[in-house]
C-alpha positions as CSV (number, residue, x, y, z in Angstrom):
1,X,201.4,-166.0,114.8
2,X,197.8,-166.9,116.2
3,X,196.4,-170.4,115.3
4,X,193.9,-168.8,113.2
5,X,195.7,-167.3,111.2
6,X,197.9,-169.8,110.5
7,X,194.5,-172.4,109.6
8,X,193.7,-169.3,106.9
9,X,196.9,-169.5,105.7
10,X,196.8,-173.1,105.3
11,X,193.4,-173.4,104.5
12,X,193.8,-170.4,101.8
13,X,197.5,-172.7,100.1
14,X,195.2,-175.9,100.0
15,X,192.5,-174.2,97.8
16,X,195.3,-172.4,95.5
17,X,196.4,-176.3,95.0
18,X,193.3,-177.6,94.3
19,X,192.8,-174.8,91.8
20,X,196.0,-175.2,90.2
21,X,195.4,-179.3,89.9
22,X,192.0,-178.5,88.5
23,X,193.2,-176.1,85.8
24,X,195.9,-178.9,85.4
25,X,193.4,-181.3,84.6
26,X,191.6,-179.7,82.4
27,X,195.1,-178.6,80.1
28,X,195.7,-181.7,80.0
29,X,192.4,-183.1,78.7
30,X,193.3,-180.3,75.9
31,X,196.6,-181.4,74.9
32,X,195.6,-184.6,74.5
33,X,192.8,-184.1,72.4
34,X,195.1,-181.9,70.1
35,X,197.6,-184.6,69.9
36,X,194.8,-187.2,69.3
37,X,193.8,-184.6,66.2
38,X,197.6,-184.2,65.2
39,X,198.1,-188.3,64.8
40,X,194.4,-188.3,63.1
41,X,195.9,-185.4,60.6
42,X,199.2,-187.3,60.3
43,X,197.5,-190.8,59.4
44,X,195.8,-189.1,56.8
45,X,199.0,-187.5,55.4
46,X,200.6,-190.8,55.7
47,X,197.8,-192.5,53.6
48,X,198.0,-189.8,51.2
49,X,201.6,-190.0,50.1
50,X,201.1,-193.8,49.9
51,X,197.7,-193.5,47.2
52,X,200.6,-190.6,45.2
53,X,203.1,-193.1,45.0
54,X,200.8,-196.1,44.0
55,X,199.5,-193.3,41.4
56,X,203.6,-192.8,40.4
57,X,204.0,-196.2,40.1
58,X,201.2,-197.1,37.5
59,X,202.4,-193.6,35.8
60,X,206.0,-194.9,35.1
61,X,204.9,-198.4,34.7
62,X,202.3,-197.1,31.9
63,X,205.3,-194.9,30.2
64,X,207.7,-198.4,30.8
65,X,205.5,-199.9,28.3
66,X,204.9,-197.1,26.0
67,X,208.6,-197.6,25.2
């Protein structure tokens, strides 16, 4: 194999790389954001269930004194 065809060859796998960490990159800038959106949508979950049960709790204690 002639020299210059092996610097293509080598040239040519060291852009494919570069590429593939580019693309890599940028997926992972996306995955994070969707996880930082998934823990945003799971606070907000989290601090609905608590405002229902507060609500619960003034419910039974309202019927508790009702009798």
């Amino acid at each position: 194999m002639s020299d210059e065809v092996f610097a293509t060859i080598a040239i040519a796998f060291i852009v494919v790389l570069l590429i593939m960490f580019g693309l890599g990159l940028r997926r992972g800038k996306n995955v994070q954001a969707t996880n930082e959106q998934i823990e945003a949508n799971q606070k907000r979950q989290i601090e609905l269930h608590e405002r229902q049960v507060a609500a619960l709790e003034r419910i039974a204690e309202a019927l508790d004194r009702r009798g």
